[in-house]
Structures are given as C-alpha cells and as structure tokens.
C-alpha positions in Angstrom: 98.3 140.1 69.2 101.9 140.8 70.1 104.5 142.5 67.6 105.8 139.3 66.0 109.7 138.3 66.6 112.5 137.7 64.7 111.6 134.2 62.8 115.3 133.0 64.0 113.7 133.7 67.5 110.5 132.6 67.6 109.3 128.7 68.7 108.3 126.6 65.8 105.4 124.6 66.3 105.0 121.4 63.9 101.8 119.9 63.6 100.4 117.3 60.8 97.2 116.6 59.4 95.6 113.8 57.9 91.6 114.3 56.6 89.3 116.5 55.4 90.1 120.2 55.2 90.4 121.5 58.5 87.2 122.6 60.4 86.7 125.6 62.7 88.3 123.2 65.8 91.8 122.8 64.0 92.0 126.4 63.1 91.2 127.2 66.6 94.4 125.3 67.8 97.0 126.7 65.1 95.5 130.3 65.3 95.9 129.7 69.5 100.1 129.3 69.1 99.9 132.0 66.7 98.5 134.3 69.0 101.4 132.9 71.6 104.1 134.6 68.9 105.1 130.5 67.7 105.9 130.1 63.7 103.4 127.6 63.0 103.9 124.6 60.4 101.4 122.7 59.5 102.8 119.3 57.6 100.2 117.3 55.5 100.4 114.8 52.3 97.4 117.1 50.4 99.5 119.7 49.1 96.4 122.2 48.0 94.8 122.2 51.9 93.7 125.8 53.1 95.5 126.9 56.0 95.0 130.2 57.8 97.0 133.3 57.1 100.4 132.8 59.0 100.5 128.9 58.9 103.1 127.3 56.8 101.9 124.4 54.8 104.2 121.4 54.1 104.4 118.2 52.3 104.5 115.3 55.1 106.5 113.5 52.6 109.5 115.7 53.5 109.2 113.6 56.6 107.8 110.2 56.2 107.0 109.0 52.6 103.7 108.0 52.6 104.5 104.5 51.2 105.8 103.8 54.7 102.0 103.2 56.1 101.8 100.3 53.8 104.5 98.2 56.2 102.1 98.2 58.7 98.2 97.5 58.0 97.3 100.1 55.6 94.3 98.9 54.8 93.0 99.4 58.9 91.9 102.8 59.2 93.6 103.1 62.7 96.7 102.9 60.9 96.8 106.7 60.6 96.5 106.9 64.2 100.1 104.8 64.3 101.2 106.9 61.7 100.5 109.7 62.9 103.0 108.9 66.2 105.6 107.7 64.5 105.3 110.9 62.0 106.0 113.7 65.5 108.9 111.4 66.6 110.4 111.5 63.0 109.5 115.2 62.5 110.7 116.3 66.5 113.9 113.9 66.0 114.9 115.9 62.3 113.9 119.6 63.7 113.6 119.7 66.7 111.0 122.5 68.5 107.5 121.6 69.4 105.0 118.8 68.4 100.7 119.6 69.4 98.2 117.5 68.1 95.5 119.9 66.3 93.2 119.7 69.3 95.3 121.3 71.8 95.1 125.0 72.6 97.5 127.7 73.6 95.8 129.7 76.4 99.0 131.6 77.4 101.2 134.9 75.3 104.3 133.0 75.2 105.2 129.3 75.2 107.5 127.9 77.8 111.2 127.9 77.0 112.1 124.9 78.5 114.6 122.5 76.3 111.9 119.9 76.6 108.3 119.4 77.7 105.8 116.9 77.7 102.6 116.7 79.9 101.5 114.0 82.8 98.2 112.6 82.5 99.1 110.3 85.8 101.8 108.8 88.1 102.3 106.5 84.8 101.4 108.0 81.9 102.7 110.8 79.7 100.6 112.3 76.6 102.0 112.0 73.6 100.0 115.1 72.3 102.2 117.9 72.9 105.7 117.7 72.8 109.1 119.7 72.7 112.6 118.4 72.3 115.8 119.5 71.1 117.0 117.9 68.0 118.5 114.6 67.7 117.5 113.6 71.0 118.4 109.9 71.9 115.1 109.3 73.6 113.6 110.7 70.1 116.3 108.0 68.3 115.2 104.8 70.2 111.6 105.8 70.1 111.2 105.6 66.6 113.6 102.4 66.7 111.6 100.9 68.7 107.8 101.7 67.1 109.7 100.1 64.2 110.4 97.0 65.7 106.8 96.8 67.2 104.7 97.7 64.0 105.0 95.0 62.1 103.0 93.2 64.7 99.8 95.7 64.5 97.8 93.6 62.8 97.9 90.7 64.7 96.7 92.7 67.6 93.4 94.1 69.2 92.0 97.2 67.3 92.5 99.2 70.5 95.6 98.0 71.7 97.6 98.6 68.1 96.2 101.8 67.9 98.3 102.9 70.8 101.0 100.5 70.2 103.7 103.4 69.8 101.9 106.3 71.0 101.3 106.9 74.5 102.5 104.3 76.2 105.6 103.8 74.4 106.4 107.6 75.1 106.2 106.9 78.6 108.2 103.7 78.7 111.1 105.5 76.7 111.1 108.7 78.6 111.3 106.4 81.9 114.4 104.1 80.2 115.7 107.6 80.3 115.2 109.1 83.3 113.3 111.8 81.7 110.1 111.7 83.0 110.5 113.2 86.0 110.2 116.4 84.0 107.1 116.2 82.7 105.1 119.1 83.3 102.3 118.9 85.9 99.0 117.6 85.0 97.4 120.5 85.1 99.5 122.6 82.4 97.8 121.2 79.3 95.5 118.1 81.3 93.1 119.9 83.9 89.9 118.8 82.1 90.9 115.2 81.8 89.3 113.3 78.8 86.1 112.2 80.1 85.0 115.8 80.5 85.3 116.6 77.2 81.7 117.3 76.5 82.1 120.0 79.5 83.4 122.4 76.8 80.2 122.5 74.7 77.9 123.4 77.8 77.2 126.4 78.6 76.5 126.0 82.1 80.0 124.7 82.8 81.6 127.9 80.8 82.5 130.0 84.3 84.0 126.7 86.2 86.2 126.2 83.1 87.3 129.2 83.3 88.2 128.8 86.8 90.0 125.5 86.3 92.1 126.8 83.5 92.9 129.8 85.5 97.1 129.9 85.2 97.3 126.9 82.3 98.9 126.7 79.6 97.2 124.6 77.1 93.9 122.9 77.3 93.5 119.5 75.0 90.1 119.3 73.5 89.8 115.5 73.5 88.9 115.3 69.8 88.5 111.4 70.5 85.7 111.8 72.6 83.9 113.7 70.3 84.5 111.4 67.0 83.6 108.5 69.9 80.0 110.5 69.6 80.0 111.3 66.1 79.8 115.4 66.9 79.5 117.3 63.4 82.7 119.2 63.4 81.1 121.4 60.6 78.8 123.2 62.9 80.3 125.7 65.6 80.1 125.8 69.7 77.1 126.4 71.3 77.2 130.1 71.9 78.1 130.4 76.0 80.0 127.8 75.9 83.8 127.9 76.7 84.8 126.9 72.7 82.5 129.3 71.9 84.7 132.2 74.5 87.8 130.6 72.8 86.2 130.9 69.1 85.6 134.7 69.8 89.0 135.3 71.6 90.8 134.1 68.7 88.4 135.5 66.0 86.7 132.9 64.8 83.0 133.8 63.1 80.0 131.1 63.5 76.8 132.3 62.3 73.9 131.7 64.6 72.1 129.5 62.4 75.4 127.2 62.2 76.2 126.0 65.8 75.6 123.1 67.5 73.2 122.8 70.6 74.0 121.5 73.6 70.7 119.6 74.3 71.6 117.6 71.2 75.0 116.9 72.3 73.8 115.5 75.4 71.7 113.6 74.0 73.8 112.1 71.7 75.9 111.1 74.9 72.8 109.6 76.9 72.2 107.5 73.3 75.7 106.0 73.4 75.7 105.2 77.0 72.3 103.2 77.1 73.9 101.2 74.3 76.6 100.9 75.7 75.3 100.0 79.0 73.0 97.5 76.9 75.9 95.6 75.4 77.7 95.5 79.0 74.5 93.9 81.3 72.9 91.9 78.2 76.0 90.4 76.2 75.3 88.6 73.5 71.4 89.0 73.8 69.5 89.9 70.5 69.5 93.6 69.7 66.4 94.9 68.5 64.4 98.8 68.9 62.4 96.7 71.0 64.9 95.4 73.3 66.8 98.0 73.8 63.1 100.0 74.6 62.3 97.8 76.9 66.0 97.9 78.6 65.7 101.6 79.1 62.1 101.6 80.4 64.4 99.2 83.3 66.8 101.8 83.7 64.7 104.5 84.4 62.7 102.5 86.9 65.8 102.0 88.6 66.9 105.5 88.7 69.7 105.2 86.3 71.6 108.4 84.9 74.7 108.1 82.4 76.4 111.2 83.9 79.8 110.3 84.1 79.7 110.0 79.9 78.8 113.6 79.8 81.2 114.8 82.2 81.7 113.2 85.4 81.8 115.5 88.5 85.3 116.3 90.0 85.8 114.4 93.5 86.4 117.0 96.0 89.9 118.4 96.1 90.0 119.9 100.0 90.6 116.7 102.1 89.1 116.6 105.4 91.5 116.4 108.4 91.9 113.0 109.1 93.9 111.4 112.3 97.5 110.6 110.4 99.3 107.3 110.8 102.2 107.3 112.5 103.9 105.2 110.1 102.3 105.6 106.4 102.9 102.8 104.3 101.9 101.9 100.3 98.8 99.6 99.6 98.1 98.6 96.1 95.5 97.6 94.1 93.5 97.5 90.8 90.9 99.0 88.6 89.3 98.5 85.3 86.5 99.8 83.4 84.2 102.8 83.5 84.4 105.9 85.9 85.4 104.6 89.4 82.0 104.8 91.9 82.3 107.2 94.6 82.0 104.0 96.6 85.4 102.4 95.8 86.5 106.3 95.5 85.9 106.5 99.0 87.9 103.4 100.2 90.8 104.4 98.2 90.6 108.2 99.9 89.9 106.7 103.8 93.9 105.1 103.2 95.1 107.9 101.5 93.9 110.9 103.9 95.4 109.1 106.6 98.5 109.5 105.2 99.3 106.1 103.6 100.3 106.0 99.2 97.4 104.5 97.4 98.9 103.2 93.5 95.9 102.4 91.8 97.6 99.9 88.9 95.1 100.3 85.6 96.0 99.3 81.6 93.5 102.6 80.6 95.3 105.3 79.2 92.4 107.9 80.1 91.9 106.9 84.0 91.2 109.6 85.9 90.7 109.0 90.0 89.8 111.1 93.0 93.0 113.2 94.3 95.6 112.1 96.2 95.7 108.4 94.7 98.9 107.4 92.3 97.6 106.0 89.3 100.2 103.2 88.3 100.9 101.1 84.9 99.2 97.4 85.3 101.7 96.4 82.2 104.5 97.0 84.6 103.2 93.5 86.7 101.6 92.2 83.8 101.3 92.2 79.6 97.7 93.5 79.2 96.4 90.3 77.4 97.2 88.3 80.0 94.6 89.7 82.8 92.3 91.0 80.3 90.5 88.5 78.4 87.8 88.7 75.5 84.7 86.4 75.7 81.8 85.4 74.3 78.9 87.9 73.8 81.3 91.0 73.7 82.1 90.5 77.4 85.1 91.5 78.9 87.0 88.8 81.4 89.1 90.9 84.1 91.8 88.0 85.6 91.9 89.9 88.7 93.4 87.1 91.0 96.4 87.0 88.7 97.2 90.0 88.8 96.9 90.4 92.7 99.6 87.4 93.2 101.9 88.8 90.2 101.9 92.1 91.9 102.5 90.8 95.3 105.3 88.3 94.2 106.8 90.9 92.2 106.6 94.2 94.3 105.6 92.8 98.2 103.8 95.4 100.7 100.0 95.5 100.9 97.2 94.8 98.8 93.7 96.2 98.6 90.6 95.7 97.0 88.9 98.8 95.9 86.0 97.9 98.6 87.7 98.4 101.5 87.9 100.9 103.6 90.7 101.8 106.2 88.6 102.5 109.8 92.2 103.2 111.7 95.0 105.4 111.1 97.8 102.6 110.9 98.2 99.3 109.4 99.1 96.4 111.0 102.9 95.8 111.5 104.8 92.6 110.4 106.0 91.7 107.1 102.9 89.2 106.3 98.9 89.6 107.1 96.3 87.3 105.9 92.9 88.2 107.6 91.3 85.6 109.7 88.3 83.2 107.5 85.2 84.4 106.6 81.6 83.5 107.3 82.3 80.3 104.8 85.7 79.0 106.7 87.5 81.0 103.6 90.9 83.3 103.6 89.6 86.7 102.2 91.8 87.8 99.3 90.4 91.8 99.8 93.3 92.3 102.2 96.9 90.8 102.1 100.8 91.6 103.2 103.6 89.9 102.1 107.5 90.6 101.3 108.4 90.1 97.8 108.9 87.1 96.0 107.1 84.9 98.9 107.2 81.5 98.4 103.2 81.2 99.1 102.5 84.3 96.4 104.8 82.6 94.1 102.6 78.9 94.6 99.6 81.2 94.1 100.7 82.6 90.7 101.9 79.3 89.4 98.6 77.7 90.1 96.5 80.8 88.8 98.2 81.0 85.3 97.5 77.2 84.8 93.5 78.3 84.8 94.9 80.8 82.0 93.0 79.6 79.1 89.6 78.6 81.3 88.1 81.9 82.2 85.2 80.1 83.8 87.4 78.9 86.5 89.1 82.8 87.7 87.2 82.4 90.4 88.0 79.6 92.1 91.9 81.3 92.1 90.6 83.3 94.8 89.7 83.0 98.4 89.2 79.2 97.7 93.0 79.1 96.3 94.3 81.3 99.1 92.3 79.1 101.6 93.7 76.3 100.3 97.5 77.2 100.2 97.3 78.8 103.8 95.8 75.6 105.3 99.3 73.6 104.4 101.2 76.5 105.3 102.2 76.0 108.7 104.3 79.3 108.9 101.7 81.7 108.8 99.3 82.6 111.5 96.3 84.6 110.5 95.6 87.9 112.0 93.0 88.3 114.7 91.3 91.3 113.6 88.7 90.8 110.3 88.0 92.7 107.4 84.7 94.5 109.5 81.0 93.9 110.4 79.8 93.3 107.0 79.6 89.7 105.8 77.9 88.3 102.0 74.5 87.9 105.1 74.3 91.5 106.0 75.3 93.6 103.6 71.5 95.5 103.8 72.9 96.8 107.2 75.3 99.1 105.0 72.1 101.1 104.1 69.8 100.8 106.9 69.6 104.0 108.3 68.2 101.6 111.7 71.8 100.0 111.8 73.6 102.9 111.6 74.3 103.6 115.4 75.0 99.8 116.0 77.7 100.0 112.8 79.0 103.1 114.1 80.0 100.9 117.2 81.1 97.8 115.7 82.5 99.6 112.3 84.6 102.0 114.3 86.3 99.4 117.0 87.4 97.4 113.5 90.6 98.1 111.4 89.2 97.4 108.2 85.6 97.7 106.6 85.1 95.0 103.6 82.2 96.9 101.6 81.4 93.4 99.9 81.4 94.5 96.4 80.6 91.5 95.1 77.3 91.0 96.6 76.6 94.6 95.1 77.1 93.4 91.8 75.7 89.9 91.8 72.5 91.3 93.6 72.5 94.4 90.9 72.8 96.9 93.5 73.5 100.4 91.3 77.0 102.1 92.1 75.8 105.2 90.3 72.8 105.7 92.7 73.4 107.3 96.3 72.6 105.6 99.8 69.9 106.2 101.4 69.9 109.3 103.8 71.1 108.6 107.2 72.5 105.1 106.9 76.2 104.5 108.0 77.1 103.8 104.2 75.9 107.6 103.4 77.6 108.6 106.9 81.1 107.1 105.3 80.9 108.6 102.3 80.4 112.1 103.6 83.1 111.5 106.1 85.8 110.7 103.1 84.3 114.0 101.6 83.6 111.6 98.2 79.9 113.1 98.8 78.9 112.3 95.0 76.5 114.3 92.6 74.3 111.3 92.6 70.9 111.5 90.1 69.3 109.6 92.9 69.2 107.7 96.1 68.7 104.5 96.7 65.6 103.5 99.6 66.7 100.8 102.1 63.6 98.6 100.6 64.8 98.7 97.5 68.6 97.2 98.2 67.0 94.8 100.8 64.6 93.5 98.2 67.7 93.1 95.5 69.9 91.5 98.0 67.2 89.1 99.5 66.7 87.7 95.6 70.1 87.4 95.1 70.2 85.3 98.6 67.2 83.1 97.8 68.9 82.6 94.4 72.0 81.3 96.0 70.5 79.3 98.5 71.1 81.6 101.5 68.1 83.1 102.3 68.7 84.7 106.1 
C-alpha cells in the first residue's frame, strides 16, 4: 500500500451499514478504497460494530435519526432499502466527498478527482451506488426534497416499485432536471459486469475473462442483490480461482479451505430458482406441489431447456460486422420487458443499428442490459409504469404494449419497431407517415409504423386504447384490429407498397427449414423488412433460448448480425414444425 497522505488531503469515502456484522464481502469493499489512499467512514446505528483497522465508525444518527424510518412504512423490511437512499443524499449533501455502497470495489491506486462522479448503467439510467459531489450541491438539495415528498406514498405502492421509489431512478430524473448527467462516467468505470453476471465472479472458469474485462476500471459493483435474490451464505468465502477469491488475496483477506463456497452449489442454487421461476411464469396460478414442479422439469429437459442467462448470460459480440450504411440514418423505437432479451429479437434490433440507424430500446427495468450499439431509454418518460404494466390473476404479469406504442408515437413521432423485425435494406422508407400494406387476414400490421408527432390518427388510437384500461382481456384487440380499423376511415393515408417480408402467421416453419433457405434468401433479400412473427413463436411454444436448426435462413441471419448465441441446444426443423402445426390446428388454420 502507498505511504498514506495528509488526512486534509486525502478523499473521504462515506459508506453506511445496516445488518449483521459485516462479512468478508463488505470488508473487501472498505479495505479496496483503503488500499486506493481514501479515509474511509463507515456510518452505522450499532455503535459496537467491528470495523477493520483504518475504518472510522460513526453513529448514522449524526445523519438521519433513526426515528425518521417510522414516516414511511417501518414495519416493510424494504424500508431500509429507502432509507438507505435517502441516508447518501443527506450524508453527500452535509459533507460532501464520496458515497459507495459496501459492494463496490476500488480496483485502481487512486480515486478520480473529479468534483463529481456518478456511473451510467444505460442511455437512461444512472446508479445510485457510487457517488461523489461537492457539498451543498442543489441537485443533492432537491433530491432529498423530493424523496420527501414521495415517501409518504411507499406503502401504497408495489413492493418493487417503492423499494426504488427515490433511489435510482429518482437520481437520474434529478441529475437530468439538471443537466448533469451528461457527466456520468462511462459504463464501463464501475458497470462492465452488468448485474445479471453477478454469479460470473464466483466461477472459476470466468476468473481470466474478468480479468480482461476489468482491464483499465475503476471499480467493479458486486451485485449483492443478486446474490441475496439466491440466498448465497455470505459467511462462507469465494471459491478459490475465482475472481473474489484473486480480490480476497490482493487485499489480504484469509479464508480457510474448509470455509468457501463451491461453485457447483452456487449454480445450482441458480438452476433451482430459475425452474421455479420459469414454473410460476408458463403455469400461473396452477397448484404447486414436488410433484408438479417434477413433472414440469422432466418437460423442460425434454425440450432442451437451459437457464443460462440466470447464471450469467453470455456477452453479445462487441465487433460489428461491416454492414452496407444508410445513406440517411434515422431513429426507430421500440419496447422491451422481462427476462434477458433472445438473441432473436437481439438480432433485429442490431440489423437497424449496424446499418447505421439509432435503435432506443424504451424499458421500466432498472438492470436491462442489451446487445451493443442499442440506446436503452426510460419507458416512464412515455408512460407512468402502472399504466402499461398490469398485475393479474395467477401471478401473471399483463404488458399493455399497444398503449405504449401509440403514447410513444403521439408523444415523440419517427418510427416504431417491434423487437421481431428485422431491417433487410440499408435505408428506410422516406415520408413523414408509413403504415405497411394488410396482412394475410386483411389487417394493418402494428410491427412497423411512421408518423410525425402528435398525429391526429396516433392520438384516436391512444384515446381508444386507454378506454380498454381496466379490461386487460381486451389489449389485444387495441392492435392490428384497432389500427385496421382507424386506417379504413382515414382517407389521407395510403399504405405502403412494400410488406413487412415473406413470413406470414402460415409459414413461419419456413424460418427454420434448412430446404427454404435458398428460396428466403431470394424473396427475404428483395424485401425491406423481415417480420420474424413473434407471436406465433410464443403461442405455438417455440423456445427463444434454443438455437435454429443448422443451415436454415433463420440460423443464416443470425450469424450474419454476428448475434451467433451460446445456445445449450438447437432446435430440429421437425420439432418447430410439429409445435407450430398444433398451434395451427388449435386455431383453426391448419395449412
């Protein structure tokens, strides 16, 4: 370690803890910015908890009385969590200095001297983990004005969505009202392994490409959520090889053999949570018994089905292909919820953006993490989060995806996407408006739509879609049947002459019929766009998370768009033309 400086001239660090006494993972973080030269304080309502040599205990109350947690839903253990974020904006606001949650870690000598520093986890979002300001900041005042004025209202609100009330989110509203954010550090300083690679650190095996990824960084956060998420014993060290166990030793922190964890068991603990967790998504409110959840994963494994991305999901490739440039880029939009994106929809998004066109993928998750070169975006900007995302019955989760494409394009104008299709020519279609021609059922397709802001059509559909607001069952018909509708007594609008591709709801098979891949090299390459039909996929139960089969045009795409996924399988041809054919006969379309 370095010959300490001055105290007047070294960084203070602030950090606060709430818990148990600290394990070997929060000594790890303060003993990290002790090695970078930093006076570390370490605020905490238990007066009597051991710190290590060179940390300076406090009493939080100096800060924020404890009695203050009783205004807002004491009795919810995710008030600490609230707490907790309006404790660094009190503490940064008074001092000044730095902030860091006790599972980020200093991997540089010195930390930067910047006046102020926060890190970007995307286009829209700014962590509220590690922070520097000066004191007295205003953007410090009005942040803990405003988590004032919303905490009252925690516990009328959804376990998630007040646990985050004034953290995140409210960081990166305030530092926009600002104009601040434009100084957030880049991703990569403290967020190159994004949150759902947190179990990445235990393994062994992925101890050298850490290294490699965190070459040049200055922090690394550990993602202690995603290890509570899993219930990981924080009593037990690293597995030894892995790259907490390099960063135990580098900072000298003793595990005996006999105490660490083992990976195995961590990744099993992982595969556990998924298949519940897929369980509760395909079965809803179906009974939940060791039986039934046996007999559920004797299904999955017949079909092949792996629960990597919990683990840690593969990076998407980060060297583009060349791809023939538009000659005049323009921004498409569109929308994502839920679980790691497939390389499928991955692969869409990439075929605008490597021609040169801004892809903003709008999402409400905190933690979403997409294939480079696409802008994530905040969905709250369009639209408040309960208003698109809707509880049900059975534990399902109802996604009001047609109101939120017509809010967008009312509010914002330009293009629209859906994640399923795919951009087969360099440029887009001029002219302020483009609705693509009907379908194989005489419907306008919603997947692909232009028009200027604040259109009186958009603004027709909106107004009809939020009167279906409090009838989920009936989202659907707000779609092409809505659009279809609307278009027929608009006069004004032509349609365009060009579809969305070959692939109708009657052939999607062809996508993964190695025998129709010359013939949709032909027909898919003369077309502008390439409508994946998504929808079939999941009605029919066609698994994202398994690859094409070799040599069919699908496979062909997705190696083109370099989104060549580590997939724990491939599909046959026989298999997705046997899912899709029930799916058919079950509709009444049998070809």
């Amino acid at each position: 370690m370095k010959s300490p400086l001055p105290p007047s001239l070294r960084d203070e660090v602030r950090f606060f803890w709430v818990g148990p006494p600290l394990s070997a993972y929060e000594i790890l973080s303060l003993k990290s910015f002790l090695g970078a030269g930093a006076r570390v304080i370490l605020y905490a309502y238990d007066k009597n908890l051991a710190v290590p040599d060179g940390v300076e205990l406090r009493d939080a109350a100096e800060v924020l009385p404890l009695d203050i947690l009783n205004r807002y839903n004491s009795g919810n253990a995710k008030a600490w969590a609230r707490h907790s974020d309006l404790f660094r904006y009190a503490m940064l606001e008074k001092f000044g200095g730095w902030y860091a949650d006790l599972d980020v870690v200093c991997l540089a000598d010195r930390l930067p001297q910047s006046e102020m520093y926060f890190g970007r986890a995307s286009e829209a979002r700014i962590y509220a983990g590690l922070l520097k300001f000066p004191k007295g900041a205003a953007v410090l005042k009005d942040l803990i004005g405003e988590a004032n004025r919303l905490l009252p209202r925690a516990g009328t609100m959804a376990e998630d969505e007040a646990r985050a009330m004034i953290g995140t989110p409210l960081l990166s509203r305030m530092l926009q009202s600002h104009g601040l954010d434009r100084f957030a550090a880049p991703t990569r300083d403290a967020y190159a392994i994004p949150f759902n690679e947190a179990l990445a650190f235990f393994d062994p095996e992925q101890c050298e490409s850490l290294h490699a990824r965190l070459e040049g960084c200055t922090f690394t956060h550990l993602w202690n959520g995603a290890w509570a998420a899993l219930r990981i014993p924080r009593d037990y060290g690293p597995p030894r090889g892995s790259l907490l166990d390099v960063l135990f030793a580098r900072f000298g922190i003793d595990v005996p053999e006999q105490g660490r964890l083992n990976y195995e068991s961590i990744a099993s603990w992982a595969m556990e949570d998924c298949i519940l967790e897929e369980y509760k998504r395909r079965e809803g409110g179906a009974a939940f018994s060791a039986s039934a959840v046996g007999d559920f994963l004797q299904a999955l494994r017949r079909e092949g089905w792996q629960p990597r991305d919990r683990l840690y999901r593969p990076r998407q490739p980060q060297n583009l292909p060349d791809e023939t440039q538009s000659a005049h880029p323009q921004t498409v939009r569109t929308f994502w919820h839920g679980n790691a994106m497939p390389p499928y929809q991955q692969a869409c998004l990439a075929s605008f953006a490597r021609r040169g066109h801004r892809v903003e993928v709008f999402t409400y998750q905190e933690d979403a993490c997409f294939a480079s070169g696409l802008h994530v975006c905040d969905a709250r900007e369009i639209l408040p989060e309960q208003q698109v995302l809707r509880p049900l019955a059975g534990g399902k989760l109802g996604i009001h995806a047609n109101l939120f494409r017509y809010a967008l394009l009312e509010r914002l104008g330009g293009w629209w996407i859906d994640p399923d299709v795919m951009l087969m020519q360099p440029d887009l279609p001029d002219g302020d408006v483009y609705i693509a021609p009907p379908d194989v059922f005489r419907c306008t397709p919603v997947a692909v739509l232009k028009f200027p802001a604040g259109h009186p059509l958009m603004v027709e559909a909106r107004a009809k879609v939020v009167a279906l607001d409090d009838n989920p069952e009936a989202w659907d018909r707000a779609g092409a049947a809505l659009l279809s509708e609307l278009v027929r007594s608009c006069d004004i609008l032509s349609q365009a002459e060009d579809g969305l591709g070959p692939i109708s709801w009657l052939n999607v098979p062809d996508l993964f019929d190695p025998g129709k891949r010359d013939e949709l090299n032909l027909t898919g390459h003369a077309a502008r766009f390439l409508h994946l039909q998504d929808e079939v996929w999941r009605r029919a139960g066609i698994p994202s998370r398994l690859g094409p089969p070799e040599g069919s045009y699908l496979a062909e795409l997705l190696e083109r768009y370099g989104s060549v996924a580590d997939f724990p399988a491939r599909m046959t041809f026989d298999q997705v033309n046997r899912w899709v054919r029930h799916m058919y006969r079950a509709a009444g379309l049998e070809r």
